[in-house]
N, CA, C and O atoms as a CHARMM CRD file, in Angstrom:
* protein
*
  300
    1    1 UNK  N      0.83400  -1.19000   0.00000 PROA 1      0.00000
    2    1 UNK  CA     0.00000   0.00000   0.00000 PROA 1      0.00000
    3    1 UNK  C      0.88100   1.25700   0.00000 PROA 1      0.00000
    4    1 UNK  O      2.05500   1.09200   0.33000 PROA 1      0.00000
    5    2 UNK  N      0.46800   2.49700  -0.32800 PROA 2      0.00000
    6    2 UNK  CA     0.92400   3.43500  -1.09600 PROA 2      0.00000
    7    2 UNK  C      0.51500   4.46800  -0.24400 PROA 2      0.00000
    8    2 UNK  O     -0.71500   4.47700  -0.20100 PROA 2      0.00000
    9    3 UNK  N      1.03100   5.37600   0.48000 PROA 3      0.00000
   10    3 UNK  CA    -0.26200   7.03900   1.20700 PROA 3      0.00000
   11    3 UNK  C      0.07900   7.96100   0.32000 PROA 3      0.00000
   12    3 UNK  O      1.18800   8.25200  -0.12800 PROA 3      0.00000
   13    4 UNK  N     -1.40900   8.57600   0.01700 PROA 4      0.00000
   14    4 UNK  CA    -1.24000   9.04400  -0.98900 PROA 4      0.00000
   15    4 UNK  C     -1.89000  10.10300   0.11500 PROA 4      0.00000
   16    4 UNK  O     -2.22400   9.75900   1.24900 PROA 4      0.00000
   17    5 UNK  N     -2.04500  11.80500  -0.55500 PROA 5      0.00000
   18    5 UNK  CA    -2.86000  12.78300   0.07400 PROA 5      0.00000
   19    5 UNK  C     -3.36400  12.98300  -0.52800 PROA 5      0.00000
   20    5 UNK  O     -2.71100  13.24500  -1.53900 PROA 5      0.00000
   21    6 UNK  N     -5.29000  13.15600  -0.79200 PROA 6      0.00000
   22    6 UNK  CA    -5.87900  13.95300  -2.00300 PROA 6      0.00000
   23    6 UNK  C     -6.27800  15.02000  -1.02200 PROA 6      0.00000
   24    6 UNK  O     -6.46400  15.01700   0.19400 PROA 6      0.00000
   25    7 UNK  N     -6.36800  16.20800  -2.24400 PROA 7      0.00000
   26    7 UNK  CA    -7.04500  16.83200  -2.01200 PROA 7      0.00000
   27    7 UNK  C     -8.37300  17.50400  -2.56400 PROA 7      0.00000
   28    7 UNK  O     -8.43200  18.19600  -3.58100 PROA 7      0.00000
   29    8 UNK  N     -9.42600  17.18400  -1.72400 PROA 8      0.00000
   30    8 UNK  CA   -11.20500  16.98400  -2.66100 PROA 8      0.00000
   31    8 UNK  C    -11.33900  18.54200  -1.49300 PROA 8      0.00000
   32    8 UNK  O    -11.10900  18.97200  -0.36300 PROA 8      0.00000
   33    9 UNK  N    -12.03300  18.94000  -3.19000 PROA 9      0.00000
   34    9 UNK  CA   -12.23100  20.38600  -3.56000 PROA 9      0.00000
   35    9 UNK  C    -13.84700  20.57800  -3.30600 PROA 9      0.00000
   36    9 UNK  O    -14.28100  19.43500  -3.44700 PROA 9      0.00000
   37   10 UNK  N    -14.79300  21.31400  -3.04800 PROA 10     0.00000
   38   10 UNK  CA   -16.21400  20.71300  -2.72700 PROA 10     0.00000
   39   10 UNK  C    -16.90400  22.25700  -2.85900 PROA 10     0.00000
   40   10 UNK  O    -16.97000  22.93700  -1.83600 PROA 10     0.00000
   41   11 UNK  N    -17.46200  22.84300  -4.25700 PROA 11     0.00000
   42   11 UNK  CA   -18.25900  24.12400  -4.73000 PROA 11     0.00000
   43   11 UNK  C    -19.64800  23.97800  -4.50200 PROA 11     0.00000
   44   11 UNK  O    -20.29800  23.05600  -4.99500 PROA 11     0.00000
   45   12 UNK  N    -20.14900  24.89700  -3.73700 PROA 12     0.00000
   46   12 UNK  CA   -21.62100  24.54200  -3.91000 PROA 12     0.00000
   47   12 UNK  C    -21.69600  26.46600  -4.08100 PROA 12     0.00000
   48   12 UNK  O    -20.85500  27.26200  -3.66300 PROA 12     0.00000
   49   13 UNK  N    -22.99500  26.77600  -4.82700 PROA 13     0.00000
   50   13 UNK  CA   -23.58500  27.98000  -5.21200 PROA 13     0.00000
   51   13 UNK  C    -24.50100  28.03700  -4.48800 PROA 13     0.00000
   52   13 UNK  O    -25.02500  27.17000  -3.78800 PROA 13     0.00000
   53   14 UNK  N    -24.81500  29.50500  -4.69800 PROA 14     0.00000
   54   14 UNK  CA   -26.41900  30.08500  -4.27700 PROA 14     0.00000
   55   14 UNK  C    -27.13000  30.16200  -5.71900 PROA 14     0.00000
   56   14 UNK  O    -28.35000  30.32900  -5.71100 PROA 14     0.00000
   57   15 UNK  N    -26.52400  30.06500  -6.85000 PROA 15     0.00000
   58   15 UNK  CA   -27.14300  30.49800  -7.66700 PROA 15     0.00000
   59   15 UNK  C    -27.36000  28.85700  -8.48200 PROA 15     0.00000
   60   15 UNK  O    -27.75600  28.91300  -9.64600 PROA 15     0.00000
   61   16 UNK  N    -27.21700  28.07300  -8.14600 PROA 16     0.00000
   62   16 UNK  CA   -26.62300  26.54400  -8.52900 PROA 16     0.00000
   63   16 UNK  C    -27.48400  25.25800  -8.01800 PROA 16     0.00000
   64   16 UNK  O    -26.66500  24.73800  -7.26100 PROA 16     0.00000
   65   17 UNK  N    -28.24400  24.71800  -7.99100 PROA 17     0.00000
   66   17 UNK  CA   -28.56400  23.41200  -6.99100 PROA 17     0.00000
   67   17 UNK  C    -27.62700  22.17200  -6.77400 PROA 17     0.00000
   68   17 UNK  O    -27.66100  21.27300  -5.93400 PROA 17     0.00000
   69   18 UNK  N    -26.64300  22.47600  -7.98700 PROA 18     0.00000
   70   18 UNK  CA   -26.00700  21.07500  -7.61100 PROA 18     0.00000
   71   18 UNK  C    -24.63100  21.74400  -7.52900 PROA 18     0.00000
   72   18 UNK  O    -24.21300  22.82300  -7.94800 PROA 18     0.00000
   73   19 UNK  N    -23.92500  20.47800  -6.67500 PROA 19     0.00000
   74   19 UNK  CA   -22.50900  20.57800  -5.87400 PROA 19     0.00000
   75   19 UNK  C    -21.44300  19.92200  -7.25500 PROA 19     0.00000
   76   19 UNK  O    -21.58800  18.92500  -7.96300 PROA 19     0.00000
   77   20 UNK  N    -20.69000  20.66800  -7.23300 PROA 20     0.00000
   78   20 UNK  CA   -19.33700  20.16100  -7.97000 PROA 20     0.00000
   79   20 UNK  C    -18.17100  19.83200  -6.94400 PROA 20     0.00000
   80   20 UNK  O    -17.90500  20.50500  -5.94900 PROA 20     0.00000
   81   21 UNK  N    -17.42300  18.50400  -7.42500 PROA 21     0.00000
   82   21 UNK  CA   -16.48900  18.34900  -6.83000 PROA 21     0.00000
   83   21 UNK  C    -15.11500  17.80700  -7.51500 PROA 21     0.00000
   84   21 UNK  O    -15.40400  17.06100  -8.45000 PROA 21     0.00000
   85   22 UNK  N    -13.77700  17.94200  -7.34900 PROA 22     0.00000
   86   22 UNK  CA   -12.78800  17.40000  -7.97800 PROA 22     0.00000
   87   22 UNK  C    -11.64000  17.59900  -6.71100 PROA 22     0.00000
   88   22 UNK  O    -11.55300  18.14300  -5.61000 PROA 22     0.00000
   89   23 UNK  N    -10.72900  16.67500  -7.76900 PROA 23     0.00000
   90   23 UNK  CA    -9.57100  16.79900  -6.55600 PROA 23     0.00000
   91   23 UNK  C     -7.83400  16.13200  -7.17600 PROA 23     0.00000
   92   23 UNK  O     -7.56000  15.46100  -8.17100 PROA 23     0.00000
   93   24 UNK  N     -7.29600  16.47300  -6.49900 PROA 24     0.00000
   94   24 UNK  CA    -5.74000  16.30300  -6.94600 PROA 24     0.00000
   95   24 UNK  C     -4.70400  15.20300  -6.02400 PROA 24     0.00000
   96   24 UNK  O     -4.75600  15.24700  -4.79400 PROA 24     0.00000
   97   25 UNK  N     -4.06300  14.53300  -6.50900 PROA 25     0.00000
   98   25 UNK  CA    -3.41700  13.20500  -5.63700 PROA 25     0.00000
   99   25 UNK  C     -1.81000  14.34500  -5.30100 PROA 25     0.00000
  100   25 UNK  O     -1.38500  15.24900  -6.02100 PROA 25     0.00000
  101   26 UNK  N     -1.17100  13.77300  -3.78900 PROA 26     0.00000
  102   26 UNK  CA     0.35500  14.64200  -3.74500 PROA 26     0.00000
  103   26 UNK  C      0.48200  13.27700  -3.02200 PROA 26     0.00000
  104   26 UNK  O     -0.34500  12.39600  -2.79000 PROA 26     0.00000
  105   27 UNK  N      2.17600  13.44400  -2.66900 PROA 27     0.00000
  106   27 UNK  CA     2.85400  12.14900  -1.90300 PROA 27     0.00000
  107   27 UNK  C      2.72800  12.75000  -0.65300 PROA 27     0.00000
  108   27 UNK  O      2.81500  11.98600   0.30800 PROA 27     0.00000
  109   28 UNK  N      2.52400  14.06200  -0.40500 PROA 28     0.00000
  110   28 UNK  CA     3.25200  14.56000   1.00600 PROA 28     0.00000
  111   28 UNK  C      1.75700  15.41300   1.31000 PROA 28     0.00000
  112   28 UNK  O      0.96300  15.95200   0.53900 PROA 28     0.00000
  113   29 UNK  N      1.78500  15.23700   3.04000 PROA 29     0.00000
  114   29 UNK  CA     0.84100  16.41100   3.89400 PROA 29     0.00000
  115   29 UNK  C      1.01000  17.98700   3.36200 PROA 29     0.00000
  116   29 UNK  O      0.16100  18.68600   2.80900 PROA 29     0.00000
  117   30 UNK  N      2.36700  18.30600   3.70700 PROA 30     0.00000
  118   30 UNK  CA     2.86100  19.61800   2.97400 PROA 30     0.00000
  119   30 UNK  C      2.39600  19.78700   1.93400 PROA 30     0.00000
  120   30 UNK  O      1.39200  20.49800   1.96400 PROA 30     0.00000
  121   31 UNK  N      2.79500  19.30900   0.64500 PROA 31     0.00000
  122   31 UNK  CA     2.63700  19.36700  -0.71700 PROA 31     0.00000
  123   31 UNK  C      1.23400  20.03500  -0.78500 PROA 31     0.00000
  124   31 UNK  O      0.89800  21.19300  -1.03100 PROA 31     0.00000
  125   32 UNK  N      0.43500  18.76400  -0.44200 PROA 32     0.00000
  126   32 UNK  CA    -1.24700  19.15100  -0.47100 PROA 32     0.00000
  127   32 UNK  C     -1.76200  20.18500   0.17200 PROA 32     0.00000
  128   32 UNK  O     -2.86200  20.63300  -0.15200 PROA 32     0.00000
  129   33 UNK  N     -1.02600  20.71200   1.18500 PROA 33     0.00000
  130   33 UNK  CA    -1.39300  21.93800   2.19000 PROA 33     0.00000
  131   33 UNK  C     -0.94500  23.46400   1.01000 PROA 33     0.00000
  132   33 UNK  O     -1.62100  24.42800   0.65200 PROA 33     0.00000
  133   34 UNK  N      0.35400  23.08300   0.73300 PROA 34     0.00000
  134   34 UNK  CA     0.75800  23.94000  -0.21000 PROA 34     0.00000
  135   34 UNK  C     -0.17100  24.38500  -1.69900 PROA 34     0.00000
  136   34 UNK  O     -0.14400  25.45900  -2.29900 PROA 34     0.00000
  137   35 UNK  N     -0.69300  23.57000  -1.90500 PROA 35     0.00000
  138   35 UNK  CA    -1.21500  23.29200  -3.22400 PROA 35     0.00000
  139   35 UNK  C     -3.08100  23.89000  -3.18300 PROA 35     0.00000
  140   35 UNK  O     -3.98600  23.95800  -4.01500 PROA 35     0.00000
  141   36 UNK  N     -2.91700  24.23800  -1.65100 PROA 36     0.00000
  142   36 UNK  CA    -4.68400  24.23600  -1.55000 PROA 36     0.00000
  143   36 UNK  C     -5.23000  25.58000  -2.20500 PROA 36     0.00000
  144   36 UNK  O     -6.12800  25.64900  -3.04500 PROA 36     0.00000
  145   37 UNK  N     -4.56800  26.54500  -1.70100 PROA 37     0.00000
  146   37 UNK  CA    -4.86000  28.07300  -2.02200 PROA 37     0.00000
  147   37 UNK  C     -5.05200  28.10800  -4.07500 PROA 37     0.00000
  148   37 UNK  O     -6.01400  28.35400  -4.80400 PROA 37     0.00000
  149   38 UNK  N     -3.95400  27.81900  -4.28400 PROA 38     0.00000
  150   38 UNK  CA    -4.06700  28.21100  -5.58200 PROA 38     0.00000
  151   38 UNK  C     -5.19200  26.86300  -6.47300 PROA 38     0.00000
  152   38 UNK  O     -5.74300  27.14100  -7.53900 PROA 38     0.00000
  153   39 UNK  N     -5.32400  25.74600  -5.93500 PROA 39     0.00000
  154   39 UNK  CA    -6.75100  25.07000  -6.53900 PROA 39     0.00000
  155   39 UNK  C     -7.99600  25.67000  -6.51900 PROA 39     0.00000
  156   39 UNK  O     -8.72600  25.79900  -7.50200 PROA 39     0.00000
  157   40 UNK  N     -8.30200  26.14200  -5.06100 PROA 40     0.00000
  158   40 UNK  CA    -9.21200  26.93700  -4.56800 PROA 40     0.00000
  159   40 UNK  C     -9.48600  27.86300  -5.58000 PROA 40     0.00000
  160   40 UNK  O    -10.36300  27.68200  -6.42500 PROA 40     0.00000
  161   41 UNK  N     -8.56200  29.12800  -5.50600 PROA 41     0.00000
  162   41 UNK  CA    -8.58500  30.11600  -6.57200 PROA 41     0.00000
  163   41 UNK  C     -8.92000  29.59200  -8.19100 PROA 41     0.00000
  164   41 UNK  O     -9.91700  30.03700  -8.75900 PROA 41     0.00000
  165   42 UNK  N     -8.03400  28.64300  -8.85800 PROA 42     0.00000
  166   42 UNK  CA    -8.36800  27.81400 -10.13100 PROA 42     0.00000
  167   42 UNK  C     -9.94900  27.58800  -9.96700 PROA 42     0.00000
  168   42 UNK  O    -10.73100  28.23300 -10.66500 PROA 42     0.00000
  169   43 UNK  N    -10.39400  26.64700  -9.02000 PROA 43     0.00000
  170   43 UNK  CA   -12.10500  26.39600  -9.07500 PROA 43     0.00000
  171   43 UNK  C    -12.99000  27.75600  -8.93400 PROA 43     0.00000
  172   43 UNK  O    -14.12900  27.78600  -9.40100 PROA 43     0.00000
  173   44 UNK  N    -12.46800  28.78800  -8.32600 PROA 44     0.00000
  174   44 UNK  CA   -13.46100  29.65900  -8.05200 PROA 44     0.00000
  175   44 UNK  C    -13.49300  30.35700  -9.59300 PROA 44     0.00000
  176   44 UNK  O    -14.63900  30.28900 -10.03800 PROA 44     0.00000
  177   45 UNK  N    -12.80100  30.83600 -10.28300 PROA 45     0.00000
  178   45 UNK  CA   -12.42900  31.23100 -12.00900 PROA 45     0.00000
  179   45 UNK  C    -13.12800  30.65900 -12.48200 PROA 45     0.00000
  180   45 UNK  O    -13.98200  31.35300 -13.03300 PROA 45     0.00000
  181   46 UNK  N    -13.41500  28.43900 -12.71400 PROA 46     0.00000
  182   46 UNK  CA   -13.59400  28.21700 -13.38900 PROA 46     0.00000
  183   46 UNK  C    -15.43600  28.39400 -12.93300 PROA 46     0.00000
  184   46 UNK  O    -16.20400  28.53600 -13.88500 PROA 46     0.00000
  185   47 UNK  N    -16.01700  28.37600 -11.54700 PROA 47     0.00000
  186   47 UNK  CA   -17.17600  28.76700 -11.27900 PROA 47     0.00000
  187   47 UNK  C    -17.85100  29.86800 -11.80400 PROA 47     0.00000
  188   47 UNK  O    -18.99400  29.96700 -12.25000 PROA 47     0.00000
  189   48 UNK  N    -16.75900  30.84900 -11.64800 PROA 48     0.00000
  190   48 UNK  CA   -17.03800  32.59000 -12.85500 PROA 48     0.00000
  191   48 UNK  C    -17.03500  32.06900 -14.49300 PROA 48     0.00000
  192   48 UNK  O    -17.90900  32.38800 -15.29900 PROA 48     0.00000
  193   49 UNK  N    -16.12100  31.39200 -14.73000 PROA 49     0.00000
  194   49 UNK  CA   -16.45100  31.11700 -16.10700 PROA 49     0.00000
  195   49 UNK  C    -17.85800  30.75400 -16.55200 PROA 49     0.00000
  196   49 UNK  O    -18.34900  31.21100 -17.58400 PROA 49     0.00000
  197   50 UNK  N    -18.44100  29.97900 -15.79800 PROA 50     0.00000
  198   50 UNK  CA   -19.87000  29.31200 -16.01800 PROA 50     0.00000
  199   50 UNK  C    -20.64400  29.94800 -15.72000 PROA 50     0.00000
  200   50 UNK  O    -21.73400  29.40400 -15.89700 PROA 50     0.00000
  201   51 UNK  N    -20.73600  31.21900 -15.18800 PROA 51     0.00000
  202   51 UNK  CA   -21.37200  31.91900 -14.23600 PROA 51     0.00000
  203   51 UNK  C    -22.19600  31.72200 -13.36900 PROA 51     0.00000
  204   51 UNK  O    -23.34200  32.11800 -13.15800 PROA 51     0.00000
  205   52 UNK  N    -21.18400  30.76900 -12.65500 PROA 52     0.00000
  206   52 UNK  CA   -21.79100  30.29500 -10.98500 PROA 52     0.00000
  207   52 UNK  C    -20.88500  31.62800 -10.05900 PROA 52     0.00000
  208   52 UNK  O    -19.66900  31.81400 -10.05500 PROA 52     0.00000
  209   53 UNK  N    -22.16800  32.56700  -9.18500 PROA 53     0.00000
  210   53 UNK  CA   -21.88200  33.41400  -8.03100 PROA 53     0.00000
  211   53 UNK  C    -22.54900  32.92300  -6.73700 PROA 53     0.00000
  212   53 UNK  O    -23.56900  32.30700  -6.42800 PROA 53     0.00000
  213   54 UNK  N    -21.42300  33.52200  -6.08700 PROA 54     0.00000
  214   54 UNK  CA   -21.65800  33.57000  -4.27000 PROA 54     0.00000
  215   54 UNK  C    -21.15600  31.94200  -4.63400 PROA 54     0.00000
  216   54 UNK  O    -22.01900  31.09700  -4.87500 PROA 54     0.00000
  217   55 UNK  N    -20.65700  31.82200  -4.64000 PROA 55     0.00000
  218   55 UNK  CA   -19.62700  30.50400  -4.44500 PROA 55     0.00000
  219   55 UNK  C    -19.03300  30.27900  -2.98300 PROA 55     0.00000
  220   55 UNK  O    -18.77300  31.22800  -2.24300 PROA 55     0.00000
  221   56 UNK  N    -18.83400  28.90100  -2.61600 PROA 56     0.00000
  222   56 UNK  CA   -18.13000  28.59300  -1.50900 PROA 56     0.00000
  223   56 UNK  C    -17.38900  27.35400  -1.88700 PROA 56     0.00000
  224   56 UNK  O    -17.92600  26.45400  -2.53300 PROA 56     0.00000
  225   57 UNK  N    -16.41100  27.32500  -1.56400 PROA 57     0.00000
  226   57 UNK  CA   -15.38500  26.24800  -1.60200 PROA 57     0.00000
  227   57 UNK  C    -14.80300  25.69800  -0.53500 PROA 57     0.00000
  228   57 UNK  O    -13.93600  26.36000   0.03400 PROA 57     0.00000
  229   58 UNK  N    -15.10500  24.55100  -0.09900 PROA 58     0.00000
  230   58 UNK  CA   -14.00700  23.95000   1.04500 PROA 58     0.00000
  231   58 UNK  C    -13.36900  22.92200   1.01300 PROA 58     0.00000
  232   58 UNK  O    -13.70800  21.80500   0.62100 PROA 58     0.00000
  233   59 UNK  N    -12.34900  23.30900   1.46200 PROA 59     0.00000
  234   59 UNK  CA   -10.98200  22.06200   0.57100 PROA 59     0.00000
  235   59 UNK  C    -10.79900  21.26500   1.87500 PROA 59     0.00000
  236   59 UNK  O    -11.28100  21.61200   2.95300 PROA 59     0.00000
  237   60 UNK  N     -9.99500  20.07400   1.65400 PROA 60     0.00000
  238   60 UNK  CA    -9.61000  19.23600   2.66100 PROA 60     0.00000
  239   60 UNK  C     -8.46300  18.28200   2.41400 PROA 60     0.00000
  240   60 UNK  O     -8.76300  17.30900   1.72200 PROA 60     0.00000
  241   61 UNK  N     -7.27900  18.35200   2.81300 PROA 61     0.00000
  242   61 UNK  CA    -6.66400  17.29500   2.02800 PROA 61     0.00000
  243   61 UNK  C     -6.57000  15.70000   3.23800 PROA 61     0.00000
  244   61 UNK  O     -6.38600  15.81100   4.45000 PROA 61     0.00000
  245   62 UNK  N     -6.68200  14.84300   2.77400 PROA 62     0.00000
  246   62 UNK  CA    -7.24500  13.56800   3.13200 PROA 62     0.00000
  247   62 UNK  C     -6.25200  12.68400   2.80600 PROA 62     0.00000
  248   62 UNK  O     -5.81200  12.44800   1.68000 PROA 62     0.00000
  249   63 UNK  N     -5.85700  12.11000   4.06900 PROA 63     0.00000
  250   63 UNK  CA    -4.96400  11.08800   3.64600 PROA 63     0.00000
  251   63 UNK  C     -5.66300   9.52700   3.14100 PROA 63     0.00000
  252   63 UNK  O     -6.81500   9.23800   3.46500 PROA 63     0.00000
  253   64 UNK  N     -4.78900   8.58500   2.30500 PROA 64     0.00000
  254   64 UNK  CA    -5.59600   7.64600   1.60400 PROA 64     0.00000
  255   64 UNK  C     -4.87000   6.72500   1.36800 PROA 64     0.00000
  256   64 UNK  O     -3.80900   7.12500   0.88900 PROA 64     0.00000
  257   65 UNK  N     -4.94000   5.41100   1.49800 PROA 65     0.00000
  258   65 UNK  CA    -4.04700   4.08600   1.37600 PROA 65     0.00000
  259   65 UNK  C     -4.55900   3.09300  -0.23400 PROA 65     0.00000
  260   65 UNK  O     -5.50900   2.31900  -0.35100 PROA 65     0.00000
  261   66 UNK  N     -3.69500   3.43300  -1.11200 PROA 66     0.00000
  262   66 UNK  CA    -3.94100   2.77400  -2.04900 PROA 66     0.00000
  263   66 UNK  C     -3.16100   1.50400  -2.45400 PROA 66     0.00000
  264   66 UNK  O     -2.30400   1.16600  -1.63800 PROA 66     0.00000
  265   67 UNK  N     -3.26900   0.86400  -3.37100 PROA 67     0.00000
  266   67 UNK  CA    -2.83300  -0.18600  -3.91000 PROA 67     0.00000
  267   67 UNK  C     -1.57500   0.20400  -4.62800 PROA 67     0.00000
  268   67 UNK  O     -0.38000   0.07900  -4.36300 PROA 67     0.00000
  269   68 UNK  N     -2.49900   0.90800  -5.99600 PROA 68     0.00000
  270   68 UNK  CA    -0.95400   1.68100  -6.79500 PROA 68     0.00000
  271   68 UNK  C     -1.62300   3.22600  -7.22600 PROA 68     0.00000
  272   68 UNK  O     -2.75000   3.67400  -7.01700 PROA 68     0.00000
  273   69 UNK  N     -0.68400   3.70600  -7.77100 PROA 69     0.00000
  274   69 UNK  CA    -0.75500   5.06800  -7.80400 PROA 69     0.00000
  275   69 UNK  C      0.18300   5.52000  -8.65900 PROA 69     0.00000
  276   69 UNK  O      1.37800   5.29500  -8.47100 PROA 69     0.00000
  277   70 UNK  N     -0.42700   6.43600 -10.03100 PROA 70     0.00000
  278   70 UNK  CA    -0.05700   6.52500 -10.95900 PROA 70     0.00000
  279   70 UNK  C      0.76300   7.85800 -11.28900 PROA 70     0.00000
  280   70 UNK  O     -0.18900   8.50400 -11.72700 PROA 70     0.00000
  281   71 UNK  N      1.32800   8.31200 -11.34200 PROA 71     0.00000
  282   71 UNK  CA     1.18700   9.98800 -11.48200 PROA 71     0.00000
  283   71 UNK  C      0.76300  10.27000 -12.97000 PROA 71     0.00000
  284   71 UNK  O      1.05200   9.48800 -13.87600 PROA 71     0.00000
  285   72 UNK  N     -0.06100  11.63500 -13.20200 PROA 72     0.00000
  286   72 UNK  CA    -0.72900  12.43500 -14.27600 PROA 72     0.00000
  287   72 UNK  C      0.34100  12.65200 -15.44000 PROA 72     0.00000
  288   72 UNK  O      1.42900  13.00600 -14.98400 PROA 72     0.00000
  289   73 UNK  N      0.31500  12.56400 -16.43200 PROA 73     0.00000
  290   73 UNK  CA     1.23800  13.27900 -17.62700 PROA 73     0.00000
  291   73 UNK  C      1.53900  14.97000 -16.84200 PROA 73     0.00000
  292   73 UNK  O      2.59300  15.47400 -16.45300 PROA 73     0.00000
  293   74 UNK  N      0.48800  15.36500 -16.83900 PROA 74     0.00000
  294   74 UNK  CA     1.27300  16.88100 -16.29000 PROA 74     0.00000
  295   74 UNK  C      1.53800  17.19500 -14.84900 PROA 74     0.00000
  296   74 UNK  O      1.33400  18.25500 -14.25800 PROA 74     0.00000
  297   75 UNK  N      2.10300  15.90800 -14.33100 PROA 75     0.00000
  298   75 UNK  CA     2.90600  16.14800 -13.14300 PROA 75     0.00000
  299   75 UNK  C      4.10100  15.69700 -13.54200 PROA 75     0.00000
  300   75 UNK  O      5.06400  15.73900 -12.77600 PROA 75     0.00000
């Protein structure tokens, strides 16, 4: 087994009924702590893009025991 950290991203609107969610895999607590602010900011843009307002976002990074674990082409 593998610890991986995700971090799940969690948008819900006032202007919206349904919840969006996504999230990003790191090796390290840090990493994912580091990494939160500027996801945050990325999701809230892409919420303006769609024109979802009064947005809330709450991040969490979560530790997680996997099998295997791949990394992304753009990592």
């Amino acid at each position: 087994m593998t610890k991986v950290f995700y971090l799940l991203l969690f948008l819900s609107s006032s202007t919206e009924p349904t919840y969006y969610n996504k999230g990003m895999y790191f090796m390290s607590p840090g990493e994912c702590e580091l990494s939160k602010p500027v996801a945050i900011e990325v999701m809230r843009r892409e919420a303006e893009a769609v024109g979802l307002t009064d947005v809330y976002i709450d991040a969490h990074c979560i530790e997680m025991d996997v099998k295997e674990f791949k990394k992304t082409i753009t990592s």
